[in-house]
N, C-alpha and C positions, 0 to 999 in steps of 0.2 A: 723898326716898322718903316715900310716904304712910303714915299712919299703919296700921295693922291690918296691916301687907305686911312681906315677909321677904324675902331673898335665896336663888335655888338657888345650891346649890355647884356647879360644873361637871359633879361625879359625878352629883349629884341630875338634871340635864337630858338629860345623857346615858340613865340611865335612865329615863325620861321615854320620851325618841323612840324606844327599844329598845321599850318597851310597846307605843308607839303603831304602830311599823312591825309589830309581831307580831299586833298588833288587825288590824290593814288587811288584811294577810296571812291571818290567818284567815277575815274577811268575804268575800276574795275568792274564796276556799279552797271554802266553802259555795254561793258562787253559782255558781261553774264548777260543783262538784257536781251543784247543783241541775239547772242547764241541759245537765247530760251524760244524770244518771242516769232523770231524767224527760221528755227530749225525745220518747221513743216517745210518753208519753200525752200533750204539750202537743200534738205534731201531729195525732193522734187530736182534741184538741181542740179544735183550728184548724178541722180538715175539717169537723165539727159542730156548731161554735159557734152560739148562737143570743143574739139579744139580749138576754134575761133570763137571767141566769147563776147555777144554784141553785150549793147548797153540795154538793151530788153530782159537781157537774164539775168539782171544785177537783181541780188534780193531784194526785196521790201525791207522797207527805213520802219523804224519804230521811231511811233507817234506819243508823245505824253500832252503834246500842247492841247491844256485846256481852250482855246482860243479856235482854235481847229477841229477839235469833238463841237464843242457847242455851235458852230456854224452847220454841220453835218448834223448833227439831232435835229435841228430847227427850219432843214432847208434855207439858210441864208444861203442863197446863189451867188450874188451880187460880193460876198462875203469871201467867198469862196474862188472868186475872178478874182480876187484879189491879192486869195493866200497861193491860187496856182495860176499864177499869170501863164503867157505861151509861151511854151518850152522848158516849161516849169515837169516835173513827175509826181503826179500822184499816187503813185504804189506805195500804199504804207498800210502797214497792221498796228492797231490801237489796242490799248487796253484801256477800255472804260474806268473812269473813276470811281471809286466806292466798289460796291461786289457783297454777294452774302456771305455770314461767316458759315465755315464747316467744322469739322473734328477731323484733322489730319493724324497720321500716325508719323511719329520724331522717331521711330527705334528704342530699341531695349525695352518696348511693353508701353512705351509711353503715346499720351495724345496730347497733340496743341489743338488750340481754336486759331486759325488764320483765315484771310480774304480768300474766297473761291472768285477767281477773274475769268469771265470768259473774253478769248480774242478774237478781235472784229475787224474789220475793214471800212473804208468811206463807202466800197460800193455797197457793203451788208448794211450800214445804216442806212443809206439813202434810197435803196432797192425795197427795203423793209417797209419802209414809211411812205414810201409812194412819191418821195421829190423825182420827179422826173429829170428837171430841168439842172439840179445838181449833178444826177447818174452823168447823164447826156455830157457833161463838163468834165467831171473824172474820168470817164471812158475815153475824151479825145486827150487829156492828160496822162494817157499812157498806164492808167491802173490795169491789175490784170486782174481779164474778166473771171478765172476760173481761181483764183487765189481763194484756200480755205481753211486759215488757220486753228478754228475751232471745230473742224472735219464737217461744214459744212459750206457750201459755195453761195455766191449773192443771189444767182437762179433762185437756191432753194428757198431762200428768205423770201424773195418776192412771188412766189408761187403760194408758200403757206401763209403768207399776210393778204395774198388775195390782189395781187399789183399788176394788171395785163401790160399796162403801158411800161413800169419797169422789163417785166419777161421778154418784152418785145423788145426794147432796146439791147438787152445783155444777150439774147440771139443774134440781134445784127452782129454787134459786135465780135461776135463769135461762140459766144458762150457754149458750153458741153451740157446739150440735152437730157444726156444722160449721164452724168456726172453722179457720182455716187458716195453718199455721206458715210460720216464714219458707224451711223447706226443702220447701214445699209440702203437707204432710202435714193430713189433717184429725185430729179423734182415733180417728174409726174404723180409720185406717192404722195408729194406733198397738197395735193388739190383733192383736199376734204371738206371743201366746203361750198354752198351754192354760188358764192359769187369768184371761184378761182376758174369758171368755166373758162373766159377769156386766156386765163392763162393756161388752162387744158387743149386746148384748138393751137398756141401759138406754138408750145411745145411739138406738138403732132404736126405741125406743118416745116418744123425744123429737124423733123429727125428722131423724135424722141419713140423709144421701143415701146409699142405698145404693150408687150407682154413681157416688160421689164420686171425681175422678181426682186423684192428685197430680201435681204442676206440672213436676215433673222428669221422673218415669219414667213418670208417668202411666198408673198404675196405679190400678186400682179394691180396694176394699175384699176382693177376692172372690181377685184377684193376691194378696194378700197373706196373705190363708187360706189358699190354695193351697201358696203359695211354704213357708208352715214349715210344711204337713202336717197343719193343726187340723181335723178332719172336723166337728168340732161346730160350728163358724163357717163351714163352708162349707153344712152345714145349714140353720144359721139365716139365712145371705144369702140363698140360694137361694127358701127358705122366704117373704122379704121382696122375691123380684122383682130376683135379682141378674142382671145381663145375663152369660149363661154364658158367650160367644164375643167377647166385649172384648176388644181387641187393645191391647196398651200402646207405649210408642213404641220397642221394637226387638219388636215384631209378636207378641206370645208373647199365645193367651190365658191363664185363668186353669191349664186342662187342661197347655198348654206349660208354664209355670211350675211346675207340682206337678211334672212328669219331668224339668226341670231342673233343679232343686235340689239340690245333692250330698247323695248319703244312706250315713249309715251303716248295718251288717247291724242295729242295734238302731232304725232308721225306716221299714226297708222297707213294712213293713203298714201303718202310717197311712198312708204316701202311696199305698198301693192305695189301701187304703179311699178317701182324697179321689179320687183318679182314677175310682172306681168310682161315687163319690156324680155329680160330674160327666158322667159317659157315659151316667147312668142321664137326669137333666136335659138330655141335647139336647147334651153339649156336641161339637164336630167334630174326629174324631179326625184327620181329614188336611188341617187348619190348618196354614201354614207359615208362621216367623217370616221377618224379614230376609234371613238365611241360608241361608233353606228347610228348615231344620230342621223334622222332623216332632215330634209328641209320642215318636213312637217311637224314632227316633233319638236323642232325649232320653235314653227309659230304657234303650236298651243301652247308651250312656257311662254310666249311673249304675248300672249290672247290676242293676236291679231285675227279677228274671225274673218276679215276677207278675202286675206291669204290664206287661210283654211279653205274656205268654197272654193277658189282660185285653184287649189291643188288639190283636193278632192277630186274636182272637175276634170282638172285633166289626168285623172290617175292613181293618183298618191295611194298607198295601199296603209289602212287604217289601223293593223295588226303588224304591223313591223314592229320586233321588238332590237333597242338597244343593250349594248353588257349590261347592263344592271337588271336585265329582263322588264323593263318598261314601254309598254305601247303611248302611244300618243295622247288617249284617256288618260293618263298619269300625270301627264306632264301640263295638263290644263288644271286640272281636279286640286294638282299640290301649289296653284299660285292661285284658286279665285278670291279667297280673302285678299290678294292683294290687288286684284284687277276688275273689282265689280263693275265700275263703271266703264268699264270695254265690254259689257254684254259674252262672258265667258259662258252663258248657256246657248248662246249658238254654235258656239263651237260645240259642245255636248252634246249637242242636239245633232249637229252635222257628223258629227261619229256614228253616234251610235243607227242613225241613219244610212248609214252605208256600211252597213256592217259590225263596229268596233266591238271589243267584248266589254262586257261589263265587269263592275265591283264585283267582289265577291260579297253573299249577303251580309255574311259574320263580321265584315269590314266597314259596314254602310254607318253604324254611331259613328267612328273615327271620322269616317267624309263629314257627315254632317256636322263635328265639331268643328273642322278647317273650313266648310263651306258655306254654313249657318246664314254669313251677312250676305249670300247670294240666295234668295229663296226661291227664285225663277232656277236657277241650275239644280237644285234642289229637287224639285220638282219634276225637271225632263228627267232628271237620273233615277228617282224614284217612277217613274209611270211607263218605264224600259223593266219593270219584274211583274208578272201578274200578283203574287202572294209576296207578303213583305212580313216581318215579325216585329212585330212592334213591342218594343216593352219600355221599361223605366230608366235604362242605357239610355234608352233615345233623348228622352225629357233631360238626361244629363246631360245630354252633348250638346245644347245648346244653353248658351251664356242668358242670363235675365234679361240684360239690356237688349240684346237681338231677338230674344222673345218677346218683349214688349214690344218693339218697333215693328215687328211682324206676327203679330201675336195670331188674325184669322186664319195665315197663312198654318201654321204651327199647330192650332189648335184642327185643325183639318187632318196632318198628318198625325198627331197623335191619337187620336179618335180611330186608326186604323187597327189601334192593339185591341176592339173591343164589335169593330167590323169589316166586315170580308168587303173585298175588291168590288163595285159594281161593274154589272151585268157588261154595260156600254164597255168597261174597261177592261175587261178579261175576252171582250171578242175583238178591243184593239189589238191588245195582246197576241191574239191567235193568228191575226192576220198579217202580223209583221214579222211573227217564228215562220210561217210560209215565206214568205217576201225574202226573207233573209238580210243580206245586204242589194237588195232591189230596190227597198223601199223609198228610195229618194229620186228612182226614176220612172217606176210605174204607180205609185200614187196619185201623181200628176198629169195623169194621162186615162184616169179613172171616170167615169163619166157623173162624176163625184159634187156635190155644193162646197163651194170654196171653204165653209167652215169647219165640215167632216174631212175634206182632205189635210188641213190645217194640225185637225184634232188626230189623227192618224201619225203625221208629222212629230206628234209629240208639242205642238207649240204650247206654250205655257197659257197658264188659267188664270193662276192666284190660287188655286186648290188642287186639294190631291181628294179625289173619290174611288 
């Protein structure tokens, strides 16, 4: 043994190679990282490469410091001056701690439960959250604005959270307007909601395509204002040359999407308003999607009666049938139990006012069982037949509860299977088979008392005689 040299003890060697296998493991540990969590931008990289390589095209560093997420979730600025001093890089991609579990597939038939991570950025948190004053710091520390590791950019975060003064700043900075996620979205799809206008204007002043479609549904910026009822965004596209009659890939333009949209009694008027802003702009109210669906047919499944007068008014034609051979009467008749409290007898009423066809008789029990807890629709639909056949079907079709809750209304029509139509009512009748579909323009111009023209109208009583 040479001089200056010692002996390991067995223990000593041992842990020796326990280090060194832990070393090894770690370095590998970091490069799989590296080569996961930053493949988006080395490919991004690849595509672009040029033979002088600045220090700007260096990938993004992977971030685990808890110490550096929790400054960025919190907006600690102050924090954050700290961890990127000047001349410091803040280009890094995170992966959040924690994540929810999924059901992965291992091969050969089998599933694990592991961590679903989504990857994020300083600027996706801080954009998202509305710290300004952080964004502002990592932007002049060199982050890149368009980095978007989980196929989505900080634009679009700060567009769909609703953040004007983030969008503004990640435009100065350079940001791609129209930058395109991985589920096709640009950011302008991303402002569906009424307070992303700010960020819908700042977009539009940067560049961004207004008749940008997405890759899926392919839809336009102008679909998607429609679709949640934001009249102020359908303003402002309009305003900037939005193509009003875009058809997206199941045929709806932007006008179809605003009447299809399910609404509650608390949405009804915006989505006039949009539909009205739209009709006013050129848009075609007897567009039919896939299905043939009209805009109209739209809004009687959704009972909006004011969009119904809305497009009556200007045209809408009342017998248009869809593939299933359904006219627009259909599509109101098969959802009033679910919409009474939206006045679904105006709609009924404004059909059959301008034309529409009616039930057929042998069909009218079936109505009346799905329509029973509307007895105003009821009503208008029954006093569109002069003769009605009443029998013990009918007393069936309605539930006891709904009979008792309406019982005079009920007992009026029932009372029909034992007498004939009055007089008054069979020369409504007669006057409206003349009229045709007129009736909703020349009754009101009859030299008529407001209550006979009313009664003519078909407005509801509380009885059927």
């Amino acid at each position: 043994m040479s001089r200056g040299s010692f002996v390991f003890t067995p223990t000593a060697l041992r842990s020796l190679e326990l280090d060194q296998d832990l070393l090894e493991r770690h370095k590998y540990k970091q490069r799989l990282n590296s080569r996961h969590l930053s493949g988006y931008m080395l490919r991004r990289e690849a595509e672009s490469r040029t033979p002088a390589r600045s220090c700007a095209a260096l990938p993004p560093a992977v971030c685990h410091d808890a110490v550096i997420q929790n400054a960025l979730y919190t907006g600690d600025v102050e924090a954050l001056q700290r961890i990127f001093p000047r001349g410091s890089r803040a280009n890094l991609i995170i992966e959040p701690l924690g994540g929810d579990m999924r059901w992965v597939a291992a091969g050969g038939g089998l599933w694990s439960l592991t961590f679903e991570q989504e990857l994020t950025t300083p600027l996706h948190i801080t954009a998202g959250r509305g710290f300004a004053d952080c964004l502002q710091l990592l932007l002049q520390r060199g982050a890149d604005v368009d980095l978007a590791p989980d196929g989505i950019t900080a634009l679009h975060e700060a567009c769909e959270n609703c953040e004007p003064e983030c969008s503004k700043l990640l435009l100065v900075h350079g940001a791609n307007a129209n930058a395109v996620a991985e589920d096709g979205r640009m950011p302008l799809h991303m402002c569906s909601r009424p307070e992303s206008l700010g960020c819908a204007k700042y977009l539009l002043q940067y560049g961004a395509a207004i008749n940008g479609r997405t890759l899926e549904e392919d839809d336009t910026p102008l679909h998607v204002a429609a679709r949640h009822g934001l009249l102020e965004h359908v303003q402002l596209y309009l305003r900037y040359g939005a193509a009003v009659d875009k058809k997206n890939d199941e045929g709806q333009t932007p006008l179809s999407a605003a009447c299809s949209q399910p609404q509650e009694a608390q949405d009804l008027r915006r989505y006039f308003s949009v539909c009205q802003a739209l009709l006013e702009a050129g848009a075609d109210l007897h567009a039919v999607d896939q299905d043939r669906h009209t805009p109209l047919h739209m809004a009687c499944k959704n009972v909006n009666a004011d969009v119904v007068d809305l497009l009556l008014e200007k045209g809408a034609c009342v017998n248009n049938m869809d593939y299933g051979g359904e006219a627009p009467m259909h599509n109101v008749l098969k959802v009033v139990c679910f919409k009474v409290s939206q006045q679904p007898e105006r709609i009924v009423q404004a059909l059959l006012n301008h034309g529409s066809i009616r039930v057929w008789p042998g069909a009218l029990p079936l109505v009346l069982k799905h329509c029973a807890e509307s007895p105003r629709t009821i009503e208008v639909l029954l006093n569109a037949y002069s003769h009605l056949k009443v029998n013990d079907k009918w007393v069936e079709s309605v539930a006891p509860e709904v009979l008792k809750e309406h019982q005079a209304f009920y007992q009026s029509v029932f009372a029909l299977a034992m007498t004939p139509r009055s007089l008054q009512h069979l020369a409504r009748c007669r006057l409206r088979t003349f009229l045709e579909g007129r009736v909703h323009r020349v009754v009101p111009q009859l030299p008529l008392p407001t209550f006979i023209q009313n009664y003519l109208l078909l407005e509801p009583r509380g009885y059927v005689h």
